[in-house]
C-alpha positions in Angstrom: 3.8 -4.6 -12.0 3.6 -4.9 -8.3 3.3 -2.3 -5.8 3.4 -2.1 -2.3 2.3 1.3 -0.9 2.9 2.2 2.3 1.0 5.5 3.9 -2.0 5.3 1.8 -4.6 7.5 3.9 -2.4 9.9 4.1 -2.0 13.2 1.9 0.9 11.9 -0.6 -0.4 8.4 -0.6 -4.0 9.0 -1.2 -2.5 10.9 -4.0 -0.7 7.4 -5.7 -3.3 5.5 -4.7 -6.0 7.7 -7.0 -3.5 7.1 -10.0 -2.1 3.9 -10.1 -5.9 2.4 -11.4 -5.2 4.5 -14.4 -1.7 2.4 -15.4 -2.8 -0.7 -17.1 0.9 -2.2 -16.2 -0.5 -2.4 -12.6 -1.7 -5.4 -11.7 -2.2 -5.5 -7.5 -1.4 -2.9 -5.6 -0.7 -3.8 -1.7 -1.1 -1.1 1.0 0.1 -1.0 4.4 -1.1 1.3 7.1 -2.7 1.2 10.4 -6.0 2.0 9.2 -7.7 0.9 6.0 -8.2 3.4 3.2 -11.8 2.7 2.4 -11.2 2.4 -1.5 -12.4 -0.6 -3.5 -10.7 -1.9 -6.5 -10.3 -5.5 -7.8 -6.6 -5.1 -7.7 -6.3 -3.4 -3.9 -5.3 -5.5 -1.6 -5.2 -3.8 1.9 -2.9 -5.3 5.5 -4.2 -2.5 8.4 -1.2 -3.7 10.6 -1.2 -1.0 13.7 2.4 -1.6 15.1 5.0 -0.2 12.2 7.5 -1.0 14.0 7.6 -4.6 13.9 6.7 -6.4 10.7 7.7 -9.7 11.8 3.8 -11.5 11.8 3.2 -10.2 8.5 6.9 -10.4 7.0 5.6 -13.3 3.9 3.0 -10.6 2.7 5.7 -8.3 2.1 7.6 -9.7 -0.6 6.9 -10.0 -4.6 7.1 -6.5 -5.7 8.1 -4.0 -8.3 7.8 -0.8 -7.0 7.2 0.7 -3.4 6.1 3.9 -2.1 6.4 5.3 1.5 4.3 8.1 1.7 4.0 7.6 5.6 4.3 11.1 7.0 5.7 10.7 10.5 8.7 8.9 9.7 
């Protein structure tokens, strides 16, 4: 499984981002935020992309996945 997680520094997100290591089904997990969460795992791959309104320059990395979670809290 793939998962794309967005709002991963924040409260709910650093949350799913401490448990998905422990589901072997999981093989990359993709976050999205405007800072970088400062974990390392072989399967994290991190995109610090500061304007979350417009997706446009990174629109091919966002595609491929199983499962997403928005955690971001503002929105």
């Amino acid at each position: 499984m793939n998962i794309i997680l967005f709002g991963a520094t924040g409260m709910i997100g650093q949350g799913v981002l401490r448990e998905w290591p422990l589901d072997p089904s999981v093989q990359v997990v993709k976050t999205l935020g405007r800072t970088a969460t400062g974990v390392q795992h072989p399967k994290l791959r991190e995109i610090v992309h500061t304007n979350l309104w417009d997706f446009s320059s990174i629109k091919p990395e966002l595609s491929g996945f199983d499962a997403c979670f928005f955690c971001h809290e503002s929105w």
